[in-house]
N, CA, C and O atoms as a printed pandas DataFrame, in Angstrom:
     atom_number atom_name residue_name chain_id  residue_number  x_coord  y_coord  z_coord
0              1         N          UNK        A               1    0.858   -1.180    0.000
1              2        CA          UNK        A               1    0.000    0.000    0.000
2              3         C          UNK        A               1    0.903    1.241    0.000
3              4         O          UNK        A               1    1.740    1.358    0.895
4              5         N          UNK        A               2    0.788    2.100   -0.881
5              6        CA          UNK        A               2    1.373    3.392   -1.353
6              7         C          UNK        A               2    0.772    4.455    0.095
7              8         O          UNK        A               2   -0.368    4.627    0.524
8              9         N          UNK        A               3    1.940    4.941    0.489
9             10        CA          UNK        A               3    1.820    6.172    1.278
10            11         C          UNK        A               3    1.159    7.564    0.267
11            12         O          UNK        A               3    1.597    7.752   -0.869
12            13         N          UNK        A               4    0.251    8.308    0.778
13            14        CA          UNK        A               4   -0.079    9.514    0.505
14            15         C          UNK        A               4    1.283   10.818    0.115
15            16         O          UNK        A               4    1.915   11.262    1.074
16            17         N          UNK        A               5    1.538   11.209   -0.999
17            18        CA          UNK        A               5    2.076   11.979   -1.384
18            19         C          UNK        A               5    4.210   11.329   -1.692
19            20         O          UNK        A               5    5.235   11.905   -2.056
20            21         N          UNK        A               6    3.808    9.716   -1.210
21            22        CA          UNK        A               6    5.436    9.325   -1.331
22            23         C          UNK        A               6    5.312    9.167   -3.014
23            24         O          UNK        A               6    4.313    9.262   -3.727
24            25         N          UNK        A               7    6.788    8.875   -3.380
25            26        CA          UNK        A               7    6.820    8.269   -4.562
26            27         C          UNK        A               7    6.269    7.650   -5.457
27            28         O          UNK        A               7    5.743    8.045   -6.498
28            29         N          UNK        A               8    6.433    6.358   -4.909
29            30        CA          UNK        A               8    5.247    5.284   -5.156
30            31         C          UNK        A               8    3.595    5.989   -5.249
31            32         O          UNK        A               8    2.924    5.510   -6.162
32            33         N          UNK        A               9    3.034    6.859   -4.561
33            34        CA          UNK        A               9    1.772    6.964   -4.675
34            35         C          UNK        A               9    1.480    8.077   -5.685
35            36         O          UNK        A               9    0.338    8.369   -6.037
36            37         N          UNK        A              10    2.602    8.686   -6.131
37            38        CA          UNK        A              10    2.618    9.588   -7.486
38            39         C          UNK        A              10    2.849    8.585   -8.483
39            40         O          UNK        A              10    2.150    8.676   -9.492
40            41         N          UNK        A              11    3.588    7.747   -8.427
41            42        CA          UNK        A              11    3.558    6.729   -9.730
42            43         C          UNK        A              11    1.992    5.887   -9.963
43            44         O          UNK        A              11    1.724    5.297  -11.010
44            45         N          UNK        A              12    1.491    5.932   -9.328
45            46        CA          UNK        A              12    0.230    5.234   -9.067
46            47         C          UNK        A              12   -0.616    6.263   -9.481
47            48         O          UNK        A              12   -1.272    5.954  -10.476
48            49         N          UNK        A              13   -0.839    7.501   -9.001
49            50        CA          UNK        A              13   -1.662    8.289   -9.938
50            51         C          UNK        A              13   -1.178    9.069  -11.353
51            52         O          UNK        A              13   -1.915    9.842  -11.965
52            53         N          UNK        A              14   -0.096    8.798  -11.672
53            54        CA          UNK        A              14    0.000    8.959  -12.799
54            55         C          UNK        A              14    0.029    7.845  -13.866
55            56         O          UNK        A              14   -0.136    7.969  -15.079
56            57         N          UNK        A              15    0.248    6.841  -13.224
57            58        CA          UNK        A              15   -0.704    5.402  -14.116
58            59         C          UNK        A              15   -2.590    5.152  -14.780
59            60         O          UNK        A              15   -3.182    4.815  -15.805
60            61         N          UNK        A              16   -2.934    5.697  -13.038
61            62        CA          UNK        A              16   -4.459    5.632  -13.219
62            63         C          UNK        A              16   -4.527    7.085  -14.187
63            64         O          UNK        A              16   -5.378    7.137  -15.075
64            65         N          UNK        A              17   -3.755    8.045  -14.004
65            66        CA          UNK        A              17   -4.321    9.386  -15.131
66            67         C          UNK        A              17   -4.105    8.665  -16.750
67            68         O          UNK        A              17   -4.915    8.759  -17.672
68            69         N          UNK        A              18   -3.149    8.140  -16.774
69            70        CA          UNK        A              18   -3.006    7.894  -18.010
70            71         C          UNK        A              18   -2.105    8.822  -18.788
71            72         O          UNK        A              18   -1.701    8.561  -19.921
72            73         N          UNK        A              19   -1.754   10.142  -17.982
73            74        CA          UNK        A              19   -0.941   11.230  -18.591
74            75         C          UNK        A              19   -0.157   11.210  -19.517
75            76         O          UNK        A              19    0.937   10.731  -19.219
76            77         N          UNK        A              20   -0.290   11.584  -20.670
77            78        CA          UNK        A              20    0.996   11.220  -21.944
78            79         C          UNK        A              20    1.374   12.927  -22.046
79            80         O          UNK        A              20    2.566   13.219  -21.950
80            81         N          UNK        A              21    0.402   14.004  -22.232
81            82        CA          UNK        A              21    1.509   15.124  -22.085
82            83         C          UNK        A              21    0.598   16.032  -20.860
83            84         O          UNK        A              21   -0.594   16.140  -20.569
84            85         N          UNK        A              22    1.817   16.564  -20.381
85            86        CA          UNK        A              22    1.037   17.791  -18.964
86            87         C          UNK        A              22    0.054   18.770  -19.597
87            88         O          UNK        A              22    0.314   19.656  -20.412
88            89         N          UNK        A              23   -0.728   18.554  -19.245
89            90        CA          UNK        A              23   -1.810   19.574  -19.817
90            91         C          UNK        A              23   -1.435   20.745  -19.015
91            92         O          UNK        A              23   -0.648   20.533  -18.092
92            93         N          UNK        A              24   -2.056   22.502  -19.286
93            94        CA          UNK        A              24   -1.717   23.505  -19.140
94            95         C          UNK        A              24   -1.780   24.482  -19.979
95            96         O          UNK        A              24   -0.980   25.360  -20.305
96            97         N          UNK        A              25   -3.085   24.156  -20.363
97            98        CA          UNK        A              25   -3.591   25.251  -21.432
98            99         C          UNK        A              25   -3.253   26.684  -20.912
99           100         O          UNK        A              25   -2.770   27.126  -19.869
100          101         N          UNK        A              26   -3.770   27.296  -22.233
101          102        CA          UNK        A              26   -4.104   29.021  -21.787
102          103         C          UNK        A              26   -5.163   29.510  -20.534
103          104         O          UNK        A              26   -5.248   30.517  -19.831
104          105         N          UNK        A              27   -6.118   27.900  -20.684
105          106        CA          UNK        A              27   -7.350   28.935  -19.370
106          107         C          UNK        A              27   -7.324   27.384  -18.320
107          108         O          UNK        A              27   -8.238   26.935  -17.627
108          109         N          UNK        A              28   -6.117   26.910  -18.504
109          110        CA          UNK        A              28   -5.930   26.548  -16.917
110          111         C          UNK        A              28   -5.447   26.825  -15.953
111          112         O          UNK        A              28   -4.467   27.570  -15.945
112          113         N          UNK        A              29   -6.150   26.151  -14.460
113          114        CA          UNK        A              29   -6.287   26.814  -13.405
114          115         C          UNK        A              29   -5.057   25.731  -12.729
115          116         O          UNK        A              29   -5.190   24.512  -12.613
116          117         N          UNK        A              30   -3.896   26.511  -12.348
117          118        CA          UNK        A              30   -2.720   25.443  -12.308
118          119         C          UNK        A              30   -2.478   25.865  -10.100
119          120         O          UNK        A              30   -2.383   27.009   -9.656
120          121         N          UNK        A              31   -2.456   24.980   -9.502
121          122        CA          UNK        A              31   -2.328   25.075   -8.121
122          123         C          UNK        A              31   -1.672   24.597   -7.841
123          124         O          UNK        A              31   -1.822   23.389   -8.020
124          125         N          UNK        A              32   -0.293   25.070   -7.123
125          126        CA          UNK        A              32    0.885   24.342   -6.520
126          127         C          UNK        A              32    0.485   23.827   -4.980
127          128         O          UNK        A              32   -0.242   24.505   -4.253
128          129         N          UNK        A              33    0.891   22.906   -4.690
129          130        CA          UNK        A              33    0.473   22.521   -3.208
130          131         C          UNK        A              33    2.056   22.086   -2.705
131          132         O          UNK        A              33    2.959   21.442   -3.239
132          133         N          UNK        A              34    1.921   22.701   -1.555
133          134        CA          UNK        A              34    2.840   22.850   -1.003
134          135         C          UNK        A              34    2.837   21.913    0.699
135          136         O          UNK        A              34    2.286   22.299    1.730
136          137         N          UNK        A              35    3.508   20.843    0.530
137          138        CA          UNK        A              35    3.232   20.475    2.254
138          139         C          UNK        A              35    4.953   20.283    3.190
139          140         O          UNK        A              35    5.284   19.098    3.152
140          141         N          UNK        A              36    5.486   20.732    3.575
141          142        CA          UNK        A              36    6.621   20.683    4.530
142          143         C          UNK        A              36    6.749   19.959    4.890
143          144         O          UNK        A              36    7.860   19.429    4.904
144          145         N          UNK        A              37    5.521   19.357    5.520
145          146        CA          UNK        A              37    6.287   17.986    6.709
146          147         C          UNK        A              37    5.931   16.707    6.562
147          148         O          UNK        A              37    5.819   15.816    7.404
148          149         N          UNK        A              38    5.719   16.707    5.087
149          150        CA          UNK        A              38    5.407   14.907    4.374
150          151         C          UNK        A              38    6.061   14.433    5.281
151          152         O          UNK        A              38    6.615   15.102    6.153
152          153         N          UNK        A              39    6.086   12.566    5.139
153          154        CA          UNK        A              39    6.586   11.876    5.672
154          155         C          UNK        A              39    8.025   11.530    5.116
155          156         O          UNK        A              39    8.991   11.357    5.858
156          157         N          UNK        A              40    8.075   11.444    3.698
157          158        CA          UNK        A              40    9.433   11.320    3.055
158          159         C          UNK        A              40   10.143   12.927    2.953
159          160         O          UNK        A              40   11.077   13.299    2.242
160          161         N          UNK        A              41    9.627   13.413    3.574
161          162        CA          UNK        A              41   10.116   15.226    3.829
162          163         C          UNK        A              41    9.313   16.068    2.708
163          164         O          UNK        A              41    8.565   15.340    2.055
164          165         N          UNK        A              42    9.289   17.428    2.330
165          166        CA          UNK        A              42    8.917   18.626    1.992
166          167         C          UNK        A              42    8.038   17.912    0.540
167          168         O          UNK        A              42    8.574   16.828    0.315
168          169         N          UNK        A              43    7.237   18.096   -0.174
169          170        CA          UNK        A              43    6.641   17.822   -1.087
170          171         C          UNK        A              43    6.121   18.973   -2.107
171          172         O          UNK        A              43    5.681   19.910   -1.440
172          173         N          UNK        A              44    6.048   19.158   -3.173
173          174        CA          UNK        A              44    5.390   20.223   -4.072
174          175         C          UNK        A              44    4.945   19.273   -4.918
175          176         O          UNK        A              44    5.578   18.318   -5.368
176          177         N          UNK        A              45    3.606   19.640   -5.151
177          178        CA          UNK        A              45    3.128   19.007   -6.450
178          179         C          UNK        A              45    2.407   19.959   -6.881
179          180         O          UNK        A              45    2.630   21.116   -6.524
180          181         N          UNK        A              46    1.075   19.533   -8.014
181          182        CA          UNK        A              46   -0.110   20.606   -8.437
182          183         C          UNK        A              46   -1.210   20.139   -9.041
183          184         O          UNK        A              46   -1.276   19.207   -9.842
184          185         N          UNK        A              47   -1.909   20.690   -8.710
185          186        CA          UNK        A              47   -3.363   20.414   -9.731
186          187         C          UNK        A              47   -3.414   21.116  -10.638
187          188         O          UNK        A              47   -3.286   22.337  -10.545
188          189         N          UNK        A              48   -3.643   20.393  -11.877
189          190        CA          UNK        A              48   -4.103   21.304  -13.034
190          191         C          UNK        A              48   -5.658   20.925  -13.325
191          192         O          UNK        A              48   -6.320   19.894  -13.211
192          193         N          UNK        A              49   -5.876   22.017  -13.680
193          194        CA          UNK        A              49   -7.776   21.677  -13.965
194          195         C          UNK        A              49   -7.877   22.301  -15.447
195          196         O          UNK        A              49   -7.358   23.414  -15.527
196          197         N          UNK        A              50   -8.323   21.909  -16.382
197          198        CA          UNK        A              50   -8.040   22.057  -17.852
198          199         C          UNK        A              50   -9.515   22.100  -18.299
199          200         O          UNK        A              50  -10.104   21.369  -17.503
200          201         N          UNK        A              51  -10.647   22.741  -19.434
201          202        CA          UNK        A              51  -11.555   22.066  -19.473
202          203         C          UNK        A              51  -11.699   20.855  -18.572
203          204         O          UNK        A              51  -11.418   19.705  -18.908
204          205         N          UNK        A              52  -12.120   21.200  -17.507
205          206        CA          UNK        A              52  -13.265   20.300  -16.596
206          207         C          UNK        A              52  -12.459   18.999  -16.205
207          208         O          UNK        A              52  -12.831   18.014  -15.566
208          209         N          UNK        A              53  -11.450   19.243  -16.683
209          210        CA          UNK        A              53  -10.437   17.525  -16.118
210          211         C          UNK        A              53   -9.315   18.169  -15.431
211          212         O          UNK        A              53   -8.465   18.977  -15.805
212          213         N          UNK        A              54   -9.574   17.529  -14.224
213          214        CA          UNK        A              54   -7.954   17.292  -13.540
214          215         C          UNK        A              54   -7.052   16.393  -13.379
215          216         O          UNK        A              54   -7.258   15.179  -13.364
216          217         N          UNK        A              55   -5.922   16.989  -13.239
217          218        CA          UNK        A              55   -4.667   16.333  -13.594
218          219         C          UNK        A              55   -3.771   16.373  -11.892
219          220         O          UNK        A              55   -3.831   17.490  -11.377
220          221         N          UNK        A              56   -3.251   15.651  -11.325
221          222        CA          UNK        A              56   -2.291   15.676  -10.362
222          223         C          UNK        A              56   -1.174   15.854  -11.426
223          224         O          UNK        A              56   -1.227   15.350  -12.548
224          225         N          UNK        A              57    0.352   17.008  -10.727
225          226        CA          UNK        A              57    1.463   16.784  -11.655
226          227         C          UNK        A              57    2.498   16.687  -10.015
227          228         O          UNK        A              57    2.736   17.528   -9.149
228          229         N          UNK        A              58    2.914   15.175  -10.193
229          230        CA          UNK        A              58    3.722   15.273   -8.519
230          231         C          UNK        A              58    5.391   15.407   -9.528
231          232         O          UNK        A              58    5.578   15.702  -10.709
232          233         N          UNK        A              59    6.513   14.982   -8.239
233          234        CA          UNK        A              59    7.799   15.060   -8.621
234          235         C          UNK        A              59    8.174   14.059   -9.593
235          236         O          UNK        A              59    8.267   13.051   -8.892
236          237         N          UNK        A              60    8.379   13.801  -10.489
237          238        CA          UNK        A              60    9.715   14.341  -10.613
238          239         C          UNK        A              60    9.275   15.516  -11.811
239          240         O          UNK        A              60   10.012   16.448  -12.135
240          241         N          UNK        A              61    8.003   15.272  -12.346
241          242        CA          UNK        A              61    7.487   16.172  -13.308
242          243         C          UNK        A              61    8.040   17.892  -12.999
243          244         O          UNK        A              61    8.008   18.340  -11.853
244          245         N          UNK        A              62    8.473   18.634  -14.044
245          246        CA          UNK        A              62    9.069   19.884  -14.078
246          247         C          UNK        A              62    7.431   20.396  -13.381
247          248         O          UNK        A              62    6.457   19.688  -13.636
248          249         N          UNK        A              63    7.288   21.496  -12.620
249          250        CA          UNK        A              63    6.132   22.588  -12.051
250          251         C          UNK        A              63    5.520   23.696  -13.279
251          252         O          UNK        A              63    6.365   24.286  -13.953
252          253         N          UNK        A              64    4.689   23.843  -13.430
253          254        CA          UNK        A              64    3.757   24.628  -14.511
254          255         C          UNK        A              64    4.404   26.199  -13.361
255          256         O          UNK        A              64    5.213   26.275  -12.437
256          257         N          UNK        A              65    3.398   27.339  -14.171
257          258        CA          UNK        A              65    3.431   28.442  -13.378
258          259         C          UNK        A              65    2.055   28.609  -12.956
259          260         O          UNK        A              65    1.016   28.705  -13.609
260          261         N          UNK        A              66    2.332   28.625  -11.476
261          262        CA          UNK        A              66    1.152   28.274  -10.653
262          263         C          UNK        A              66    0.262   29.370  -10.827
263          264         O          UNK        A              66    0.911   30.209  -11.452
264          265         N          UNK        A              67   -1.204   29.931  -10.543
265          266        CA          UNK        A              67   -1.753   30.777  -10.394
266          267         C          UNK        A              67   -2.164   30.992   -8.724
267          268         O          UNK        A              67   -2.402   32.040   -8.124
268          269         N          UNK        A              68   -2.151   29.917   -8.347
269          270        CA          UNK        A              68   -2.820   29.871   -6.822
270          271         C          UNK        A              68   -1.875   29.027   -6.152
271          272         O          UNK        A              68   -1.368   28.256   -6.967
272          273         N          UNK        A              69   -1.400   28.853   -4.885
273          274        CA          UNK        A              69   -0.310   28.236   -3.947
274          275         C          UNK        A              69   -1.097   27.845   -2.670
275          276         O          UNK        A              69   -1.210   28.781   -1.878
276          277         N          UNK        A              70   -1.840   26.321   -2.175
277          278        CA          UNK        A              70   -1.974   26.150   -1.297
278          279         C          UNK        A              70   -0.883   25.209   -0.421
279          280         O          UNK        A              70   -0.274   24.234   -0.860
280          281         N          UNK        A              71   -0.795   25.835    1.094
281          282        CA          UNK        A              71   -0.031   25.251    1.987
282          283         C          UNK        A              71   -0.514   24.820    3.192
283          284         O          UNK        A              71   -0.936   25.608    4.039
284          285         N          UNK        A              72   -0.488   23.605    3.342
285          286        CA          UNK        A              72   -0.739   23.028    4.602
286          287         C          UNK        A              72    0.369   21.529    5.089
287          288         O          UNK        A              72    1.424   21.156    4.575
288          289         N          UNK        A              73   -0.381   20.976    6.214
289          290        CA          UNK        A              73    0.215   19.978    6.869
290          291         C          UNK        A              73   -0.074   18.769    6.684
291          292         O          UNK        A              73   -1.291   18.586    6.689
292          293         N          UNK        A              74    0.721   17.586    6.472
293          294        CA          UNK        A              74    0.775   16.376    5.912
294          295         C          UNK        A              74   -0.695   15.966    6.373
295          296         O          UNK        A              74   -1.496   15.484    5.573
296          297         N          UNK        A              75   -0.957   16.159    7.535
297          298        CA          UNK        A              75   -2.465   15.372    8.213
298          299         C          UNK        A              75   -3.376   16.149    7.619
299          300         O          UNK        A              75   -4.391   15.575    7.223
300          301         N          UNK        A              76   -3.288   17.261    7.456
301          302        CA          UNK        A              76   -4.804   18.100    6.940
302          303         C          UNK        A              76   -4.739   17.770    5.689
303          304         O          UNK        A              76   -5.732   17.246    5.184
304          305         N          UNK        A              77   -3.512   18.008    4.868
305          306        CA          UNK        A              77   -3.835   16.963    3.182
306          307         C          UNK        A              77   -4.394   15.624    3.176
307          308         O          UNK        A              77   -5.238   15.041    2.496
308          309         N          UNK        A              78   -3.672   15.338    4.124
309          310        CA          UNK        A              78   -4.317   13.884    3.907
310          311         C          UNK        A              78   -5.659   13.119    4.763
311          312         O          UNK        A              78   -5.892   11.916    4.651
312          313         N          UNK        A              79   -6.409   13.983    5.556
313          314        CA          UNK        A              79   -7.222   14.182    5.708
314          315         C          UNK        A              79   -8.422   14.854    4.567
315          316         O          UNK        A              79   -9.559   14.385    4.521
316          317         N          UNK        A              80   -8.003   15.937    3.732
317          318        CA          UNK        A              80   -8.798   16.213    2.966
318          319         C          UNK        A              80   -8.713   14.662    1.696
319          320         O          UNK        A              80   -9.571   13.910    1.233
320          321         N          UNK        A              81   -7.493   14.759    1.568
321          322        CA          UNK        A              81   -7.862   13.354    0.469
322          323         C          UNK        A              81   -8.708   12.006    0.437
323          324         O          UNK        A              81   -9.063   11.155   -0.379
324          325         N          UNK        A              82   -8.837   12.325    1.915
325          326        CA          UNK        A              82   -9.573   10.376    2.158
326          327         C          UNK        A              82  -10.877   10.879    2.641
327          328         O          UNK        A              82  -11.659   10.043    3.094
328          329         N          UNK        A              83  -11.300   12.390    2.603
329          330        CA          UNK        A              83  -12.641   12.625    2.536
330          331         C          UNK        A              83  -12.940   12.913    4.589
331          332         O          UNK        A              83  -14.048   13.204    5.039
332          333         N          UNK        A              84  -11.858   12.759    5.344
333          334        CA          UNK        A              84  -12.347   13.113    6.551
334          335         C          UNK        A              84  -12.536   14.436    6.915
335          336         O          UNK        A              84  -13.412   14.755    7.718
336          337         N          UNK        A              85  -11.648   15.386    6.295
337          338        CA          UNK        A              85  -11.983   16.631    6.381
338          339         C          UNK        A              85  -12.312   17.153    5.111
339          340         O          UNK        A              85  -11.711   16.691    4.141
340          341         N          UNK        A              86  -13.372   18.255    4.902
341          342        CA          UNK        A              86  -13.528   19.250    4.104
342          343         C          UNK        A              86  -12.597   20.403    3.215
343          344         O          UNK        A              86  -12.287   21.306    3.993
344          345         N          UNK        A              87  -12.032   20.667    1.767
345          346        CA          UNK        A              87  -10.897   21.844    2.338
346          347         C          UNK        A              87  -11.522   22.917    2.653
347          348         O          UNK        A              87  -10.801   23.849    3.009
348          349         N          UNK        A              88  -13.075   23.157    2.631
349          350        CA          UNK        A              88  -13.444   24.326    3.242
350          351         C          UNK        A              88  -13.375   24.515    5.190
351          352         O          UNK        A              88  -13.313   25.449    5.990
352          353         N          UNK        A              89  -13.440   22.876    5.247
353          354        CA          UNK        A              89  -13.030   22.981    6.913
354          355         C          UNK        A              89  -11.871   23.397    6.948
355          356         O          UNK        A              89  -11.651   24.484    7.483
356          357         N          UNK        A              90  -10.513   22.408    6.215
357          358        CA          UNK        A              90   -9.243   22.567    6.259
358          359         C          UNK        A              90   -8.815   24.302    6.429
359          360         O          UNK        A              90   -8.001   24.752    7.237
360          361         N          UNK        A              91   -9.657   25.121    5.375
361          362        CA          UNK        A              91   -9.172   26.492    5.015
362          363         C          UNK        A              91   -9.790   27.718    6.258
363          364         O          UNK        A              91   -9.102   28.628    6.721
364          365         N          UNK        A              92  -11.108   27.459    6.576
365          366        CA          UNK        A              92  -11.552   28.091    7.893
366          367         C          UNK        A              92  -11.155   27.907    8.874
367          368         O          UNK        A              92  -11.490   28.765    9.691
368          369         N          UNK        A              93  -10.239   26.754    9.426
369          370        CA          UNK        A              93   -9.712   26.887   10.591
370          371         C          UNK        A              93   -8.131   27.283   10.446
371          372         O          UNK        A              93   -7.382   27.207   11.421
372          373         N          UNK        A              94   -7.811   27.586    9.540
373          374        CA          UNK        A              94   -6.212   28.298    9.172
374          375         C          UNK        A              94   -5.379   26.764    9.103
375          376         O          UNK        A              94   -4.246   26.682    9.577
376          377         N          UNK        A              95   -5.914   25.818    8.601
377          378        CA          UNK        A              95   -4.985   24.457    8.842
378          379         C          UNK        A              95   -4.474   24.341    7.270
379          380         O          UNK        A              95   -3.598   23.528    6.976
380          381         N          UNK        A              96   -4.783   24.783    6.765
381          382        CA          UNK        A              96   -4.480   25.172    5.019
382          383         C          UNK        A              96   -4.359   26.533    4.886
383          384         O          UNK        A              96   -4.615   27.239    5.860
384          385         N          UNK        A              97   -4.054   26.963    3.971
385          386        CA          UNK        A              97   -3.717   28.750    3.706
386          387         C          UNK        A              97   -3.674   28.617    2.126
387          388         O          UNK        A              97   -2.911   27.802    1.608
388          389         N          UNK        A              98   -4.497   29.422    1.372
389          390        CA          UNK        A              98   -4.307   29.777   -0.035
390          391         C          UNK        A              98   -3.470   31.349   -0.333
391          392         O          UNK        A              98   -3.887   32.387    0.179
392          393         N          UNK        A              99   -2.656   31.319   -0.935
393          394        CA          UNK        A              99   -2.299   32.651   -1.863
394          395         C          UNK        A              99   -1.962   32.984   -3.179
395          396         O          UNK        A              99   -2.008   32.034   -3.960
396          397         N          UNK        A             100   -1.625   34.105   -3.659
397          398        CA          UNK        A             100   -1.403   33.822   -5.022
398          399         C          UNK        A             100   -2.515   34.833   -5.692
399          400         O          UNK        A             100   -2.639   36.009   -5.350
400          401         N          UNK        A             101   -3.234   34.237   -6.615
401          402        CA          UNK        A             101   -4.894   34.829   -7.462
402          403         C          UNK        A             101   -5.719   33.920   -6.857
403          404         O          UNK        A             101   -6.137   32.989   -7.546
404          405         N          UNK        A             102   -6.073   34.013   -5.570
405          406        CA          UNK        A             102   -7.269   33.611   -4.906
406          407         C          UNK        A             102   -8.422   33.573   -6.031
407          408         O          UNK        A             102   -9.158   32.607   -6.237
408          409         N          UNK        A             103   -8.442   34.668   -6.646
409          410        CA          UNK        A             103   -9.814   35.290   -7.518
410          411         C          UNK        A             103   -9.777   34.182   -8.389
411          412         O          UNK        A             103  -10.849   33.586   -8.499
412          413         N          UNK        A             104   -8.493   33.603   -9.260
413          414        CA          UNK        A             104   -8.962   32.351   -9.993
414          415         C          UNK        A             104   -9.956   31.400   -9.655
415          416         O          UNK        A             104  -10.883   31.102  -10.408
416          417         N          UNK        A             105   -9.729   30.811   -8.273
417          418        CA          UNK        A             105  -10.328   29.508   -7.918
418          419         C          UNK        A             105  -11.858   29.702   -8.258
419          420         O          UNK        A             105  -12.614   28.742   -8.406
420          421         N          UNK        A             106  -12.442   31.639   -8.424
421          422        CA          UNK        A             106  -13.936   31.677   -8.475
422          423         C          UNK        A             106  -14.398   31.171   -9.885
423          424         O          UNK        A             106  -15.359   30.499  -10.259
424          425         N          UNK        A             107  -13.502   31.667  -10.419
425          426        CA          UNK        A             107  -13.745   30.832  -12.237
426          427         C          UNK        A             107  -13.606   29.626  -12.264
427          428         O          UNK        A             107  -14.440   29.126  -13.019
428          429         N          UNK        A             108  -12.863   28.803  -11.740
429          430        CA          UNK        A             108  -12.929   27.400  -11.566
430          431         C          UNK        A             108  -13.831   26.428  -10.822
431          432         O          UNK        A             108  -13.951   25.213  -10.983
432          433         N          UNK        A             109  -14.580   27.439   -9.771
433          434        CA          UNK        A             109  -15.271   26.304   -8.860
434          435         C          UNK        A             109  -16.148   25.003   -9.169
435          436         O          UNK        A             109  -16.230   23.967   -8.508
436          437         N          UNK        A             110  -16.856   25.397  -10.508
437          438        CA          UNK        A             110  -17.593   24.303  -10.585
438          439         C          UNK        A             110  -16.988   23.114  -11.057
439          440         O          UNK        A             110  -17.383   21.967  -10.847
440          441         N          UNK        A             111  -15.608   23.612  -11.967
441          442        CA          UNK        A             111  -14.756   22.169  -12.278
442          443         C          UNK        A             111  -14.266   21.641  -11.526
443          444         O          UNK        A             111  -14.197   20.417  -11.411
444          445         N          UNK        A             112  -13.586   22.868  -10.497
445          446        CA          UNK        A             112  -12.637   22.254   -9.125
446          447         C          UNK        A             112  -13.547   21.321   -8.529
447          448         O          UNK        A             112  -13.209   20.199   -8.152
448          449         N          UNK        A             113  -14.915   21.879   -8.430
449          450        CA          UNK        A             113  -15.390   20.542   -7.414
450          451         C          UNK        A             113  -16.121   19.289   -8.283
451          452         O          UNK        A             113  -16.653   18.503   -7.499
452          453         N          UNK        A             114  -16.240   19.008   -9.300
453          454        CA          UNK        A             114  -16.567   18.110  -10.124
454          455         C          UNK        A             114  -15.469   16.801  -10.256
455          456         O          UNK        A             114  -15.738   15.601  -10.211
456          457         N          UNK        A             115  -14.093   17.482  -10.440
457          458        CA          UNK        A             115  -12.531   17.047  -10.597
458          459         C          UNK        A             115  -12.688   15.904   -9.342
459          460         O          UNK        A             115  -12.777   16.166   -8.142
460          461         N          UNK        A             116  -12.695   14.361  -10.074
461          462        CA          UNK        A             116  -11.712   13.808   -8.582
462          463         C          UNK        A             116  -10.640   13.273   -9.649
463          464         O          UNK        A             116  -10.549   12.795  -10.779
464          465         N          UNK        A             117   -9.490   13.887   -7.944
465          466        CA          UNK        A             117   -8.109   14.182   -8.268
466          467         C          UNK        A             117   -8.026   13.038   -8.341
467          468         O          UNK        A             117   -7.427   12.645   -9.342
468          469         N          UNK        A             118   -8.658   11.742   -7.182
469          470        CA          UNK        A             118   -7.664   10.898   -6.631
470          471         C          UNK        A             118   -8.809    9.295   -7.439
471          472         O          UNK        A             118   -9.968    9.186   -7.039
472          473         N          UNK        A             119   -8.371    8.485   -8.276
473          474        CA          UNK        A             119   -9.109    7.824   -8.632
474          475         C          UNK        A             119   -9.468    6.510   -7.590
475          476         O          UNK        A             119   -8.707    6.238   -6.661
476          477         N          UNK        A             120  -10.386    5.936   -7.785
477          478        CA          UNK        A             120  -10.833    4.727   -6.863
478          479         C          UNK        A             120   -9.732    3.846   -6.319
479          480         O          UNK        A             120   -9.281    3.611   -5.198
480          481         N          UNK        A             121   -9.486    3.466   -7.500
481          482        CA          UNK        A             121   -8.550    2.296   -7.832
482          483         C          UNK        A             121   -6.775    2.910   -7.213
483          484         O          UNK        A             121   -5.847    2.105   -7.130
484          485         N          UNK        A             122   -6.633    4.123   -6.916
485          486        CA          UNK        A             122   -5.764    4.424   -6.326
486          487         C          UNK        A             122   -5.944    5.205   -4.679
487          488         O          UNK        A             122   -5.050    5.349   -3.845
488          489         N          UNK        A             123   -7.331    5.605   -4.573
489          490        CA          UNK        A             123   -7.984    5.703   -3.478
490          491         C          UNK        A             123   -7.410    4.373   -2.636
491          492         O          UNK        A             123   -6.600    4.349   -1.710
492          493         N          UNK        A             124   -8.071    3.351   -3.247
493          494        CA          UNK        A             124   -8.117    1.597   -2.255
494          495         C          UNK        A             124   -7.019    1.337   -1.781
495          496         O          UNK        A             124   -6.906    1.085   -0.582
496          497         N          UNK        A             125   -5.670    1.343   -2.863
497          498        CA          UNK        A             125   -4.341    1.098   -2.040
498          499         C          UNK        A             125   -3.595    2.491   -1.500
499          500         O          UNK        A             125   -2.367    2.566   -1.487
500          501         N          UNK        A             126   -4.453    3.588   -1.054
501          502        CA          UNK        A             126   -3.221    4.596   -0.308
502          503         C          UNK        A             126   -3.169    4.269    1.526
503          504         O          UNK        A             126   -4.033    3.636    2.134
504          505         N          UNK        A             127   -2.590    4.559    1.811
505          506        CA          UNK        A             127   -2.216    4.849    3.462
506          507         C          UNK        A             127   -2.252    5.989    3.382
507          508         O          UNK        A             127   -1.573    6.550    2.522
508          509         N          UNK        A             128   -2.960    6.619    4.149
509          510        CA          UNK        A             128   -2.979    8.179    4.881
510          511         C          UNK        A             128   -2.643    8.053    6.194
511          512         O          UNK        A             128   -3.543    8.528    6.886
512          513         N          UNK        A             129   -1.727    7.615    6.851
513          514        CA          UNK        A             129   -1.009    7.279    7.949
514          515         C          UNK        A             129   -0.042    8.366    7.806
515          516         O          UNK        A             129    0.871    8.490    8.622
């Protein structure tokens, strides 16, 4: 079972994406996520949301130019990923922090929340430990 945000669990969602080139159009909404205190140490990855599909882009993949930068802590990511917390909980109690063009995410909302990042089949084997 693939740890949340290790190696292995980026190779695993970039299997289930199927990714052959990084998407990053002109009117995508590109989000760097930022977490410090992974378990295999500091992590950056991103969401890209493209016409209505999202994309995870983890390491070793080169970083797009972000429009929006969220930062939080290994447990509140990975809490939002397995569905125990909300990121609107995550973001109201200051356990996440957005900056950057906040104002993007309003053009995006209905894809952002349509988008699952994390597919089933890679849902079943993660550890959020």
């Amino acid at each position: 079972m693939a740890r949340f945000l290790s190696p292995e669990w980026f190779e695993q969602v970039d299997a289930a994406q199927a990714v052959v080139a990084p998407p990053g159009g002109p009117d995508a909404l590109v989000v760097e996520v930022w977490v410090p205190d992974a378990p295999e140490g500091e992590v950056r990855y991103q969401v890209v949301v493209d016409d209505g599909h999202g994309t995870v882009l983890g390491p070793p993949r080169p970083l797009l130019s972000a429009q929006v930068r969220l930062e939080s802590d290994y447990g509140t990511l990975a809490g939002i990923a397995s569905g125990a917390i909300t990121p609107v909980d995550a973001l109201s109690s200051g356990r996440a922090r957005l900056s950057g063009d906040v104002a993007a995410l309003n053009g995006a909302g209905r894809s952002l929340g349509a988008v699952d990042l994390m597919p089933a089949s890679v849902r079943s084997g993660t550890s959020f430990r």
